[in-house]
BAFI-3210 file (N, C-alpha, C; in Angstrom, 3 decimals, decimal comma, padded with zeros to 6 digits):
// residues 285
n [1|2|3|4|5|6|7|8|9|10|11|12|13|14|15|16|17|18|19|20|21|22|23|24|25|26|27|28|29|30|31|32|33|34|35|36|37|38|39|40|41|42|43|44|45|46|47|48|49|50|51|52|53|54|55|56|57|58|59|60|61|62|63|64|65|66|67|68|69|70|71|72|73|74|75|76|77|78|79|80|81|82|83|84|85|86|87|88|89|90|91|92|93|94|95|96|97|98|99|100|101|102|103|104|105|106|107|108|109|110|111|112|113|114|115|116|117|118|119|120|121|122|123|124|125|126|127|128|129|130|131|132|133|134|135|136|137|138|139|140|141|142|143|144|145|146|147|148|149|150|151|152|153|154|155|156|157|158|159|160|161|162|163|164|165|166|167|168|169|170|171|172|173|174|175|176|177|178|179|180|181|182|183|184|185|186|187|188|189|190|191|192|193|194|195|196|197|198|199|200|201|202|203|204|205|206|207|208|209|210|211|212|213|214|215|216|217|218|219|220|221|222|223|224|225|226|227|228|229|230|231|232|233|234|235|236|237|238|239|240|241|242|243|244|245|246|247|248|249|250|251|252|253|254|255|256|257|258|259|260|261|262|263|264|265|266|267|268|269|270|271|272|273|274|275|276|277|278|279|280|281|282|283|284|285]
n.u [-172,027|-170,588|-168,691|-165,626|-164,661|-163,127|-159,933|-158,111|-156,199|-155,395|-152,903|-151,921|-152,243|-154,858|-155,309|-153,177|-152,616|-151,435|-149,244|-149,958|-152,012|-153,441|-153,445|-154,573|-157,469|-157,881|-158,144|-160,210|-162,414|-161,909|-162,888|-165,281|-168,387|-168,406|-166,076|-166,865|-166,798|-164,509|-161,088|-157,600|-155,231|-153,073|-149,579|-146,789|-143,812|-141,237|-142,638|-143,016|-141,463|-142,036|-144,484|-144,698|-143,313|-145,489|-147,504|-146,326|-146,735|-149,198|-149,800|-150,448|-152,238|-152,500|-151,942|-153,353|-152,053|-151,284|-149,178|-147,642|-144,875|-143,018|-140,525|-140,012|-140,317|-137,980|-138,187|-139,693|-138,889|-137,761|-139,288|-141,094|-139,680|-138,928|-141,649|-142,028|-140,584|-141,772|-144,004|-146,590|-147,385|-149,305|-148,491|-150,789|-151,416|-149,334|-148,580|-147,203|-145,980|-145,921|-143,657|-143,751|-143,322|-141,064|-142,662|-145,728|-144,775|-142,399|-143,711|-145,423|-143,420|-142,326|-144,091|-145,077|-142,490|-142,599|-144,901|-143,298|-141,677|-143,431|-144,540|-142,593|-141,511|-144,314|-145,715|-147,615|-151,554|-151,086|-152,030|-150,994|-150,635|-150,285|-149,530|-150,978|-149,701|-150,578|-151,763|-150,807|-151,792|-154,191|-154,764|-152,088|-150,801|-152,606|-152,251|-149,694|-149,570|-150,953|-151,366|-150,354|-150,714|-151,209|-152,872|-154,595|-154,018|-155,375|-154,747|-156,732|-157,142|-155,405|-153,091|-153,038|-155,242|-154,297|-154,027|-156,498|-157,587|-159,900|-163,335|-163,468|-161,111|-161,060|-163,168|-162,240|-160,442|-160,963|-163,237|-161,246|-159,707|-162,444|-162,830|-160,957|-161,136|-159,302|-158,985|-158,561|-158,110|-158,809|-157,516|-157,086|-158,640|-161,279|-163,517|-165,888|-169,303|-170,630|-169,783|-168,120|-167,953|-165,336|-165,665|-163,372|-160,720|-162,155|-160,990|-162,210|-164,112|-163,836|-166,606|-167,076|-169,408|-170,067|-168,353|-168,331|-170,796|-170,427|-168,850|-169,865|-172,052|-169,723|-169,019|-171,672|-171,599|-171,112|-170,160|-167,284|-167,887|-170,809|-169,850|-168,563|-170,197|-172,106|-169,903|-170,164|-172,507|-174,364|-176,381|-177,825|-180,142|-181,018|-178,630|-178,377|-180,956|-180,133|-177,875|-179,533|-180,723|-179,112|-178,361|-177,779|-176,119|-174,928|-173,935|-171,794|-170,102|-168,804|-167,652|-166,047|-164,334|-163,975|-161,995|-161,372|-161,314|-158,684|-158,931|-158,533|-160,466|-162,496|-164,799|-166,483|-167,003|-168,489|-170,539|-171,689|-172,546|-175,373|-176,529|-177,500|-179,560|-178,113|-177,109|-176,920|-177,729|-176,558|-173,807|-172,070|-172,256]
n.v [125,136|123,097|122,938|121,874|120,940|118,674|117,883|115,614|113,332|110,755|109,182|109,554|108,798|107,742|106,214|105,475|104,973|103,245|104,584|104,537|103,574|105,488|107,837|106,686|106,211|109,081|110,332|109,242|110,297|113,300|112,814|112,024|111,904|112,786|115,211|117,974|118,247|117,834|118,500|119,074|117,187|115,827|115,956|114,674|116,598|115,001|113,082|113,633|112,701|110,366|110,726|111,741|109,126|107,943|109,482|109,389|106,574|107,158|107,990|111,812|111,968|114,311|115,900|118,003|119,480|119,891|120,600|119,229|120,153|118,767|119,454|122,162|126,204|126,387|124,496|125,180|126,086|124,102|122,207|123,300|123,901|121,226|120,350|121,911|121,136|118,883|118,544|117,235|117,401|120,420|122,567|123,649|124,706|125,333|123,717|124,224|124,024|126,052|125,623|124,959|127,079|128,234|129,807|131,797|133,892|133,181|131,199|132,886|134,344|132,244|131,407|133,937|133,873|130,970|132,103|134,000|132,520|131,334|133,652|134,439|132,231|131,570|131,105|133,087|132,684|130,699|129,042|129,650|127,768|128,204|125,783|126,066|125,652|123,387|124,123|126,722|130,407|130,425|133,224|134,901|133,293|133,633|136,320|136,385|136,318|138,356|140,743|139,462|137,126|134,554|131,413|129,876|126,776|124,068|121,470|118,436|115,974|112,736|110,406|109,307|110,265|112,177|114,175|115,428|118,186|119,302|120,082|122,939|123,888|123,655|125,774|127,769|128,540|128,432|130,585|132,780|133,123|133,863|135,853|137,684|137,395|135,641|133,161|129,501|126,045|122,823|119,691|116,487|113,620|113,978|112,855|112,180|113,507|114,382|114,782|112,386|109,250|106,891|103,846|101,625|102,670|104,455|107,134|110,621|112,405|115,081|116,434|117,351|118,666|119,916|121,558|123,498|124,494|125,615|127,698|129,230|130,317|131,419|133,722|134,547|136,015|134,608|133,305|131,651|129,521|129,169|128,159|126,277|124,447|123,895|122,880|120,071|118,925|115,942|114,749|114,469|114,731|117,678|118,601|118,516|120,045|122,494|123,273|122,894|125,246|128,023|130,637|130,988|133,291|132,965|130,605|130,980|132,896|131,625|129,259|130,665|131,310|129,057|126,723|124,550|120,783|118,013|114,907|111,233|109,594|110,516|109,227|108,695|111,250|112,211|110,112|110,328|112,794|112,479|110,518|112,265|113,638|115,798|116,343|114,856|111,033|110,318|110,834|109,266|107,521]
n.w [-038,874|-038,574|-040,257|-041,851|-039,372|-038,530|-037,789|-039,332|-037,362|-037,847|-037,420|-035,041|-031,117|-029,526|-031,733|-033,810|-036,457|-039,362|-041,888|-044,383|-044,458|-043,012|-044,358|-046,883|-045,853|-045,580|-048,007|-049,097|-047,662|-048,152|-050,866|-050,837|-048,825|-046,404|-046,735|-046,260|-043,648|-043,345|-041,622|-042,179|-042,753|-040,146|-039,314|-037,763|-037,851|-037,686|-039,735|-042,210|-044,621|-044,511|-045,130|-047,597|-049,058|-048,969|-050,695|-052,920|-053,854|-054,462|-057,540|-058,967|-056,323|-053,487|-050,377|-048,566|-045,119|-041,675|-040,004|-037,141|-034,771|-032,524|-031,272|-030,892|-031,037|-032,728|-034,262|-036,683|-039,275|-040,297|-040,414|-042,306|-044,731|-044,991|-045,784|-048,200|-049,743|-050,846|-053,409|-053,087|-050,823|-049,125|-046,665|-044,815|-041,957|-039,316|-035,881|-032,965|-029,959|-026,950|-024,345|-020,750|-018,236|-015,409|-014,102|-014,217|-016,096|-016,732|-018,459|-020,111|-021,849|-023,079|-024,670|-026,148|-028,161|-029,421|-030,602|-031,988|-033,722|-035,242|-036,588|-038,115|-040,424|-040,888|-044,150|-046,339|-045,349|-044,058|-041,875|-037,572|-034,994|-031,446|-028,886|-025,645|-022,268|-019,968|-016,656|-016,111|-016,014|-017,951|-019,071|-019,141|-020,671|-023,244|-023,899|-024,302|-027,207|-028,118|-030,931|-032,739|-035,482|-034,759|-033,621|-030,491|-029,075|-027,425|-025,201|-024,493|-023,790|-023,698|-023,169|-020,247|-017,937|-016,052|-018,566|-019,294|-019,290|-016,429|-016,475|-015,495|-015,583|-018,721|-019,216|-018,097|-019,852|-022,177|-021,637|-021,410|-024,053|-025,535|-024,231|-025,633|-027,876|-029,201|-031,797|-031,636|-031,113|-030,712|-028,914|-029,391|-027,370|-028,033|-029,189|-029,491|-029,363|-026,614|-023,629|-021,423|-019,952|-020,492|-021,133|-021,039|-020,056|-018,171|-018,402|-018,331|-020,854|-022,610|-024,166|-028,364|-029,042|-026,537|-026,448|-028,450|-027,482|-025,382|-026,161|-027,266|-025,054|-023,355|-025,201|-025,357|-023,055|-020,520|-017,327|-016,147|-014,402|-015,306|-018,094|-017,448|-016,596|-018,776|-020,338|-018,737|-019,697|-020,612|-021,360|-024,697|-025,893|-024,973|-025,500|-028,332|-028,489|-028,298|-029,644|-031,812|-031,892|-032,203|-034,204|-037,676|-037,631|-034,860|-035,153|-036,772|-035,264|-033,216|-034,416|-035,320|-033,787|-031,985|-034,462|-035,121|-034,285|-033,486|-034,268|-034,017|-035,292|-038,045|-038,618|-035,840|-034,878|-036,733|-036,927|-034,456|-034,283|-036,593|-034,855|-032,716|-034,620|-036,062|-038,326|-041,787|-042,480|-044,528|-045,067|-044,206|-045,859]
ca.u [-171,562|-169,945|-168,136|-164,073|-164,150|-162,261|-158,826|-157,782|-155,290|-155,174|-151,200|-151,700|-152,901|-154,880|-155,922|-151,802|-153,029|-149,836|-149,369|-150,155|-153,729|-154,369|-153,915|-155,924|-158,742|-158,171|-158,404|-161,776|-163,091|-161,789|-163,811|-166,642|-169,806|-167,434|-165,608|-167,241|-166,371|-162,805|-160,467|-156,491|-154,455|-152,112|-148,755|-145,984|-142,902|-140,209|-142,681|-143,331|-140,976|-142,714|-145,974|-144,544|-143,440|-146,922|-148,035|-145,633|-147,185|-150,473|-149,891|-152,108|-152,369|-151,905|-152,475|-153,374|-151,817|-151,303|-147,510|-147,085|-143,800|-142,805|-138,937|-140,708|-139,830|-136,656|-138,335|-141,053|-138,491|-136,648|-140,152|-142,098|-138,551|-139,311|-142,690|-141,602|-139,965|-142,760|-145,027|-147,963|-147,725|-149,395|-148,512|-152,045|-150,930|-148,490|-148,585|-146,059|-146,172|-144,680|-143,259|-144,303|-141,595|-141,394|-143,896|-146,614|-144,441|-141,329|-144,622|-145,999|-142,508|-141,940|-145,182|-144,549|-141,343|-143,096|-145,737|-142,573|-141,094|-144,405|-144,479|-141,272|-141,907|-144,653|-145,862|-149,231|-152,473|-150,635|-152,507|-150,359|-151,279|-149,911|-150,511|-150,744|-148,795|-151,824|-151,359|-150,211|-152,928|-154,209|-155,000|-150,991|-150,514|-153,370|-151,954|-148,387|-150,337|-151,484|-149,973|-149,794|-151,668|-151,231|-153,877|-154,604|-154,329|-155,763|-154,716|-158,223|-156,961|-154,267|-152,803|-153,201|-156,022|-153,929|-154,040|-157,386|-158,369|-161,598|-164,560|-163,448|-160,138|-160,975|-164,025|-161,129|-159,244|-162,423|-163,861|-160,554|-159,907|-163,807|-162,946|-159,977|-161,117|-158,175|-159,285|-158,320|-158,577|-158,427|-156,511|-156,760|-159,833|-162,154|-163,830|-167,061|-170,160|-170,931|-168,763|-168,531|-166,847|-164,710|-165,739|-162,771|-160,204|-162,377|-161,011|-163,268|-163,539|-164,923|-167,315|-166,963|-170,379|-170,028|-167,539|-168,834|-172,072|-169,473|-168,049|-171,208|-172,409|-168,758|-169,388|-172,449|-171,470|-171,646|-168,546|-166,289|-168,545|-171,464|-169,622|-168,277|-171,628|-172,009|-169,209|-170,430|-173,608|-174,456|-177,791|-177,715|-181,329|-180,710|-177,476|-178,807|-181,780|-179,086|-177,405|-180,453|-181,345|-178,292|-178,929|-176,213|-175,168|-174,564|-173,118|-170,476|-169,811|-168,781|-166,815|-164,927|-163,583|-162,854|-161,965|-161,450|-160,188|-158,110|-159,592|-158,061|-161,742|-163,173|-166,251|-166,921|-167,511|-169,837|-171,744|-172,334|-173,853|-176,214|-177,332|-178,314|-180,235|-178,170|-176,338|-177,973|-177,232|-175,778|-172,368|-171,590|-172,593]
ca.v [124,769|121,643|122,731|121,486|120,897|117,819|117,381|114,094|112,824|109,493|108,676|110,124|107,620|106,582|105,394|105,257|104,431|103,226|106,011|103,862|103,470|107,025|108,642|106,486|107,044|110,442|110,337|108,845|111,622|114,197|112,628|111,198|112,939|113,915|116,145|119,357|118,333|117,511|119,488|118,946|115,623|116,554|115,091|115,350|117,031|113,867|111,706|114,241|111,793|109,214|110,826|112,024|108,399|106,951|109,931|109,015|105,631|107,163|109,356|112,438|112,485|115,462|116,552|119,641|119,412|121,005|120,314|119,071|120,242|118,797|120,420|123,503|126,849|126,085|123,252|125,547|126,652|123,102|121,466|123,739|123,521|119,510|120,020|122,629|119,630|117,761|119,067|116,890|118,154|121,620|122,769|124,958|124,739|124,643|123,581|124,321|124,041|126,554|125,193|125,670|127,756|127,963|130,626|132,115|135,044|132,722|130,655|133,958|134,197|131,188|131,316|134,671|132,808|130,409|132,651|134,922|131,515|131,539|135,405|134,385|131,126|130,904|131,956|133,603|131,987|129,687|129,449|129,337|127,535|128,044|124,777|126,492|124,937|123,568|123,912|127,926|131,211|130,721|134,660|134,891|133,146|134,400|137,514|136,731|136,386|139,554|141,289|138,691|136,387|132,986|130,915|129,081|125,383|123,607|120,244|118,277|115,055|111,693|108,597|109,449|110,645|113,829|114,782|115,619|118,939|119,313|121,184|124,209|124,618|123,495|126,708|128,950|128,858|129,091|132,197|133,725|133,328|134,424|137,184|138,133|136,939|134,940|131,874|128,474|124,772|121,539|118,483|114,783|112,894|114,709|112,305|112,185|114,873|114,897|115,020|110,822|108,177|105,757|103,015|100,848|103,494|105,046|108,598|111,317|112,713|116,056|116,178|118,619|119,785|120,695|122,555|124,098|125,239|126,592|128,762|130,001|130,537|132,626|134,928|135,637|136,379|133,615|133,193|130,663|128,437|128,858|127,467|124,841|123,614|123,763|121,415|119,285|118,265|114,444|115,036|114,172|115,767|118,612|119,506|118,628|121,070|123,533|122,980|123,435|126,864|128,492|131,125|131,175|134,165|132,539|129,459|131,590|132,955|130,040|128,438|131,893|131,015|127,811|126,774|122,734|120,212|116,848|113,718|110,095|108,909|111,032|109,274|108,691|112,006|112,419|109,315|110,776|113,751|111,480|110,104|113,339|114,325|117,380|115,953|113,871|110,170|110,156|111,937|108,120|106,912]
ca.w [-037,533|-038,380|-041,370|-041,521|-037,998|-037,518|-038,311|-039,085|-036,500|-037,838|-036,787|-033,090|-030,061|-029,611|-032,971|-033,848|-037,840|-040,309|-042,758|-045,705|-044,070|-042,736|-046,089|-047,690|-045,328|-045,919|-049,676|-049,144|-046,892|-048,957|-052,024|-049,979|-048,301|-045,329|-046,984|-046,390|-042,538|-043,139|-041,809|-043,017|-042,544|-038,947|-039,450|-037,216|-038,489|-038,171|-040,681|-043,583|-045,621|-044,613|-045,988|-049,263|-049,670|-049,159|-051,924|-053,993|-053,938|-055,377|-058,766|-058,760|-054,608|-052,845|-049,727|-047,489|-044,123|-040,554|-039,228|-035,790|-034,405|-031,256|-031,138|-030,572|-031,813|-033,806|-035,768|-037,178|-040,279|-040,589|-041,168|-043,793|-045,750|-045,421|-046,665|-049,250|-050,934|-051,144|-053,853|-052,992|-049,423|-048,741|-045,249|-044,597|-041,127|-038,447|-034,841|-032,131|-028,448|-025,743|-023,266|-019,376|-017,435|-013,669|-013,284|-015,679|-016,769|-018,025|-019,567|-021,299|-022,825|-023,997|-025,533|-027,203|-028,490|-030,220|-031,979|-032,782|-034,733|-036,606|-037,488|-038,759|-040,823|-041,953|-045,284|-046,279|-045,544|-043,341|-040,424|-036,950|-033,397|-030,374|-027,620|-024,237|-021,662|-019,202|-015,243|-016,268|-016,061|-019,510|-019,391|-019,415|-022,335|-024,626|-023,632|-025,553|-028,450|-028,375|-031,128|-033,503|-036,469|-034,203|-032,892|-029,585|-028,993|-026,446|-025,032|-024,039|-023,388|-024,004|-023,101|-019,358|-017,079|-015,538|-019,327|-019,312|-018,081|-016,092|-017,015|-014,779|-016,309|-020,090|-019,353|-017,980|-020,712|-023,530|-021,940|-021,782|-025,337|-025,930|-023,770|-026,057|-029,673|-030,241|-031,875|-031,258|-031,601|-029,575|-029,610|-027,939|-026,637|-028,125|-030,712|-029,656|-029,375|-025,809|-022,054|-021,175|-019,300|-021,516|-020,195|-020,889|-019,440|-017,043|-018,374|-018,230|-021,737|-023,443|-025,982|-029,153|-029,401|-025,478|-025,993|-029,256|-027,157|-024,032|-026,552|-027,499|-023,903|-023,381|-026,179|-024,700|-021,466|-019,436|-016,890|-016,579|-013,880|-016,143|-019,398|-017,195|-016,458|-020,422|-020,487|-018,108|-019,795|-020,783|-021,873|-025,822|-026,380|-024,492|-026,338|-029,641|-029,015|-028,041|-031,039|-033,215|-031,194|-032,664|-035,557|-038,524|-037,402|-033,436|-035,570|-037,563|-034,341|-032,605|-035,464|-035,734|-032,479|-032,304|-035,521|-035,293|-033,321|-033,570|-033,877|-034,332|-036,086|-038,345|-038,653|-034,905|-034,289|-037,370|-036,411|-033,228|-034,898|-036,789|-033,923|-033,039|-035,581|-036,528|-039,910|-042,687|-042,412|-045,992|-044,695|-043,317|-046,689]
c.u [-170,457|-168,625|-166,751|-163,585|-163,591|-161,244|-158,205|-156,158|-155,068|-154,272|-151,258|-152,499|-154,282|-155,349|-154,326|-151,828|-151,387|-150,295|-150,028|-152,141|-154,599|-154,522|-154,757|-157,273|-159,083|-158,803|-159,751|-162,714|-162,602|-162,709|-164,998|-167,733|-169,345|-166,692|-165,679|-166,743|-165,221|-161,442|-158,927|-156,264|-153,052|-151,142|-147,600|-144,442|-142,218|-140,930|-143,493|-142,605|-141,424|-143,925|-145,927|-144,182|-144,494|-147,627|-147,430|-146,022|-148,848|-150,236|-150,684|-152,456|-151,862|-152,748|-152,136|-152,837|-151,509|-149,593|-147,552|-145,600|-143,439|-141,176|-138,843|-140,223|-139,013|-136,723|-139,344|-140,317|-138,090|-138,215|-141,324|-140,927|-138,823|-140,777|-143,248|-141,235|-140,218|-144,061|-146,174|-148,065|-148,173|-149,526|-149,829|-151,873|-149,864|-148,976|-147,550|-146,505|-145,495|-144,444|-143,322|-143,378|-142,090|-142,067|-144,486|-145,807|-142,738|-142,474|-145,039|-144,743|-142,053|-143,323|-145,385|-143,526|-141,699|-143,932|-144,603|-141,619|-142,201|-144,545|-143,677|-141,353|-142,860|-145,406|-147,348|-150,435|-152,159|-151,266|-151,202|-150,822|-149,978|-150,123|-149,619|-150,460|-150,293|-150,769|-150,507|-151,778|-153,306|-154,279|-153,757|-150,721|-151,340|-152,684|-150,785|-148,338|-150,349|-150,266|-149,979|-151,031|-151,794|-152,614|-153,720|-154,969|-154,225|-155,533|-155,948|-158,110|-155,120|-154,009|-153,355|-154,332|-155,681|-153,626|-154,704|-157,883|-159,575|-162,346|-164,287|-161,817|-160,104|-161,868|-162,828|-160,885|-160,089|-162,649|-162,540|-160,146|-161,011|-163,428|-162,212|-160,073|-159,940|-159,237|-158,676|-159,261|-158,113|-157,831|-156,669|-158,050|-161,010|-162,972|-165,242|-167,832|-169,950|-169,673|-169,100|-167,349|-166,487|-164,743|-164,550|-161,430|-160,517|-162,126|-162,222|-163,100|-164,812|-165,888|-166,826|-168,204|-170,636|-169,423|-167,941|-170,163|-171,554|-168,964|-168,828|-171,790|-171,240|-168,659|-170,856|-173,045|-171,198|-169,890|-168,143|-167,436|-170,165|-171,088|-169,094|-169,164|-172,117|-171,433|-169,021|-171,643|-173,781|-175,717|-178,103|-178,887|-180,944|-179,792|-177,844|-179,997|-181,709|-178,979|-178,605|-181,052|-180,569|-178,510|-177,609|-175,353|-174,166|-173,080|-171,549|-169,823|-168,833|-167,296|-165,656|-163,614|-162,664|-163,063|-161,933|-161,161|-159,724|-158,984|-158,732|-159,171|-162,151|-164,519|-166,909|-167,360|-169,103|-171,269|-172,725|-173,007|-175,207|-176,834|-177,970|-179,328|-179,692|-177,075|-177,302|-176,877|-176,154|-174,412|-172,112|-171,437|-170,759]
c.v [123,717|121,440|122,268|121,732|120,002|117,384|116,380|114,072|111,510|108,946|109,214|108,952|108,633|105,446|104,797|104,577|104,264|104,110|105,601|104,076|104,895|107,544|108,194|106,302|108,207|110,794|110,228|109,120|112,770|113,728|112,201|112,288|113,594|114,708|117,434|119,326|117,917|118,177|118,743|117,750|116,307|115,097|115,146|115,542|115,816|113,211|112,598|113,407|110,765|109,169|111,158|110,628|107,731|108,083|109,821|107,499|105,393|108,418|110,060|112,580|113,356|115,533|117,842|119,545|120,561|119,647|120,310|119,541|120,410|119,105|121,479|124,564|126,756|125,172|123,377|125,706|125,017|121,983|122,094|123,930|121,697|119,391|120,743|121,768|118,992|118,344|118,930|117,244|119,413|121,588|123,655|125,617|124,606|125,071|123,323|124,564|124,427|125,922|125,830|126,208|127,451|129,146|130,856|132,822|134,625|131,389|131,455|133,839|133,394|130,959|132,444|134,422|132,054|130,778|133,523|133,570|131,043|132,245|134,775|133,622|130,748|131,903|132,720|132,779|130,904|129,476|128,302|129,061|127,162|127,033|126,058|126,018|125,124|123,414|125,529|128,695|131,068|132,392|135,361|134,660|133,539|135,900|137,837|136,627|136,802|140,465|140,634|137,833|134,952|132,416|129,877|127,750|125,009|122,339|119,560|116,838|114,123|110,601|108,174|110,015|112,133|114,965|115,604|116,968|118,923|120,552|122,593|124,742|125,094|125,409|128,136|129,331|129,376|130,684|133,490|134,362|133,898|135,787|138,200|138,120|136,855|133,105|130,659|127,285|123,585|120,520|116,942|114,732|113,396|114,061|111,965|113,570|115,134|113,943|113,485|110,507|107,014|104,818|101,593|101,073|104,235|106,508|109,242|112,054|113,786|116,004|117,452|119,345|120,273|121,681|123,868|125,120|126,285|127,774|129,876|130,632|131,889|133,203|135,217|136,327|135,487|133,075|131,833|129,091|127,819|127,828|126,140|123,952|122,787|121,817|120,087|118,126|116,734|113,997|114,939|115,216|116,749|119,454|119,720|119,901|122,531|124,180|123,868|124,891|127,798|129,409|130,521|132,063|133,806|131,459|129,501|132,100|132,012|129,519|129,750|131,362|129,915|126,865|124,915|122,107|118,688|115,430|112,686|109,431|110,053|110,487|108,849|110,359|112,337|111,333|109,872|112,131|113,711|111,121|110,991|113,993|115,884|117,322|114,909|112,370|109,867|110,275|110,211|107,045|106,439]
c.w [-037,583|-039,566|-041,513|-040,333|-037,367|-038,764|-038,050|-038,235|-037,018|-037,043|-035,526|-032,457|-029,786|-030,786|-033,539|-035,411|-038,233|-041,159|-043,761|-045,450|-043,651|-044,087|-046,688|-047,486|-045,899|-047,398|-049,772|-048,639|-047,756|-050,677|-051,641|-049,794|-047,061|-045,876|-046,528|-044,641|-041,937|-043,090|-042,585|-042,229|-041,524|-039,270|-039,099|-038,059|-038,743|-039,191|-041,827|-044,632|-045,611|-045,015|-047,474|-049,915|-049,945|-050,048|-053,071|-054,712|-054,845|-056,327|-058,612|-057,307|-054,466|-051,433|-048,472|-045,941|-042,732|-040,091|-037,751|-035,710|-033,110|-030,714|-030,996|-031,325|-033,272|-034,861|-036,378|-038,851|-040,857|-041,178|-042,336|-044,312|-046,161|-045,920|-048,113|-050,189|-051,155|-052,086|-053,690|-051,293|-049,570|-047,593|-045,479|-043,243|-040,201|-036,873|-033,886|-030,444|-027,868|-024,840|-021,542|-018,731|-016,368|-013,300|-014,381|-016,737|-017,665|-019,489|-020,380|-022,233|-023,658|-024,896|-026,455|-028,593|-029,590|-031,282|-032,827|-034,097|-035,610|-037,716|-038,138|-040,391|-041,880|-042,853|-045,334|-046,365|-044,945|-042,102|-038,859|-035,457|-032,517|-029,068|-026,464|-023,267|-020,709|-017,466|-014,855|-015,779|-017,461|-020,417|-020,151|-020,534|-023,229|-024,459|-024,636|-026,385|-029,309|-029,592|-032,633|-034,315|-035,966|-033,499|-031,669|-030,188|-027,962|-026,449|-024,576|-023,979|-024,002|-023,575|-021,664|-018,682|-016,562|-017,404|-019,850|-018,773|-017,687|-016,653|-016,625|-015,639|-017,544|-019,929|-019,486|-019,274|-022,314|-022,870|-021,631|-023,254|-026,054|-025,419|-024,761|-027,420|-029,953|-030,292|-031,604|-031,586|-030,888|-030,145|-028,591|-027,451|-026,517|-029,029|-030,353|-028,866|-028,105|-024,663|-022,141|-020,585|-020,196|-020,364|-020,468|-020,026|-018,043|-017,207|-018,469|-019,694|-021,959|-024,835|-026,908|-028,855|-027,314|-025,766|-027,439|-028,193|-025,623|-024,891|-026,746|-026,410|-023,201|-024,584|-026,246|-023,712|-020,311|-018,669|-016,864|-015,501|-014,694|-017,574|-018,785|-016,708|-017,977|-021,012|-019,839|-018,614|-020,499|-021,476|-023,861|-026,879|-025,765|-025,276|-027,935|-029,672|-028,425|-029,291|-032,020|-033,385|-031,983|-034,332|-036,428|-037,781|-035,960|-033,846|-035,904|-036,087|-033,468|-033,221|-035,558|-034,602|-032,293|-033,635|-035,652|-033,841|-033,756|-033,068|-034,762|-034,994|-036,604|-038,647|-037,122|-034,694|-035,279|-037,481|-034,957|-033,491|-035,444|-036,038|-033,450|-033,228|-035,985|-037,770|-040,701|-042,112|-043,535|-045,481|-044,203|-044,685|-047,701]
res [x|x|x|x|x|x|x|x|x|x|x|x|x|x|x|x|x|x|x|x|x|x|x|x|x|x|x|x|x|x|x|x|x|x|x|x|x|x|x|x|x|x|x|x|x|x|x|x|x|x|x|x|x|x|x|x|x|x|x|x|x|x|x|x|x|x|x|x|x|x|x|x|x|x|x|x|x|x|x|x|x|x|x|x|x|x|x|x|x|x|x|x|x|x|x|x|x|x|x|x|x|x|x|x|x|x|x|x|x|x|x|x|x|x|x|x|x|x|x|x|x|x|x|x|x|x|x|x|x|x|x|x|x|x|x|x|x|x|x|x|x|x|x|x|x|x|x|x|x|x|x|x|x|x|x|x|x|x|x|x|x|x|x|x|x|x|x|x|x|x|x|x|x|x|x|x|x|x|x|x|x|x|x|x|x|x|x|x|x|x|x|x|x|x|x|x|x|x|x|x|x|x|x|x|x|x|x|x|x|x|x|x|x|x|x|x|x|x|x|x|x|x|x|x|x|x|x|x|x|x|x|x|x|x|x|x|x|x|x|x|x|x|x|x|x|x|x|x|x|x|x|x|x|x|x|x|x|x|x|x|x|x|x|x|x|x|x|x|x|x|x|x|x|x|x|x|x|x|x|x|x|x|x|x|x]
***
């Protein structure tokens, strides 16, 4: 269930780590007892030189990464050439965001657009995400997809409050993708298990394992007001003995779907699993 499901964000807000310091977090989750739940090191295109110099700083470092690229399309080729030239970089991923047009159907295109500068790009075994422009039909855009080896990405929070979608939209947009088996993966204000109020902000924030158990709920039927109940819940026991209900086969399921998501702490979310009870404590060790 839990397996390389959070990709370190370190350098994104709100955690905003110096490079020198994220990597070498990372290093120490990739050799640690988190490992097995570590997805790749997200690093936006402009500071790939600034990560090959902080591996250049440790002989023997390497690491696996997912490529932000916020220049959209056109800077899908210009940054796996910049991480081509970095031996201790492996791109595993890239991430590109369509841009919202003035109706759904110049948003489907521009979101075709973008997976067609993936097709293009990237190499084998590369895996490619699409962010979906929010405040669109999401049906629309999984739709320009269609067709193609790219994966959905979901925005799920940020610096702001209107960044946040609510439970009814975030559901939308899951059981369309459930409806469609395209997978996908979230991004932003997602770093702990369950739905909550940051209480220093006041935002309203999603949990993972909500949205893990919404996905589950839309792939097995359950419409979009149902899963947004899902993702409503607050209940800690409740979700945990959700969670534990889940066969392998439900689990694999699930995880097929949505495959990770972005987090600025990798061990906040796995403490909050711990707490739980649905990881060993060791994994913190």
């Amino acid at each position: 269930m839990y397996a390389a499901l959070l990709d370190d964000a370190a350098l994104f807000p709100p955690g905003d780590a110096p490079m020198d310091a994220a990597v070498a977090a990372h290093l120490r989750y990739r050799a640690g007892p988190q490992s097995p739940m570590t997805g790749p090191f997200i690093v936006p295109a402009g500071r790939i030189p600034e990560l090959g110099r902080a591996l250049a700083r440790r002989p023997g470092a390497a690491l696996r990464v997912s490529v932000t690229v916020p220049d959209g399309p056109d800077g899908v080729g210009p940054a796996l050439e910049a991480a081509r030239a970095r031996p201790a970089i492996e791109a595993v991923a890239v991430e590109v965001a369509a841009h919202r047009g003035d109706d759904d159907a110049q948003t489907a295109a521009n979101t075709a657009r973008a997976a067609a500068a993936l097709e293009e790009h990237l190499p084998a075994r590369t895996a490619g995400f699409v962010e979906l422009p929010r405040g669109t039909d999401p049906r629309r855009s999984l739709d320009a997809l269609s067709g193609t080896a790219q994966l959905a990405k979901l925005r799920t929070g940020g610096t702001r409050a209107d960044a946040f979608p609510s439970e009814a939209e975030l559901a939308a947009a899951l059981g369309a993708a459930a409806r469609r088996g395209r997978a996908l993966k979230c991004t932003a204000g997602m770093h702990r298990a369950l739905r909550h109020t940051d209480t220093a902000t006041g935002f309203e924030h999603h949990g993972f394992l909500n949205v893990l158990l919404a996905v589950h709920a839309a792939l097995q039927g359950a419409d979009d007001a149902e899963a947004a109940a899902v993702l409503s819940m607050r209940d800690g026991a409740r979700a945990a003995a959700a969670a534990a209900e889940l066969s392998g086969d439900a689990a694999s399921a699930v995880r097929a779907l949505f495959t990770s998501f972005g987090t600025c702490s990798v061990l906040e979310p796995l403490e909050d699993l711990v707490a739980l009870g649905r990881i060993s404590p060791a994994v913190l060790e």
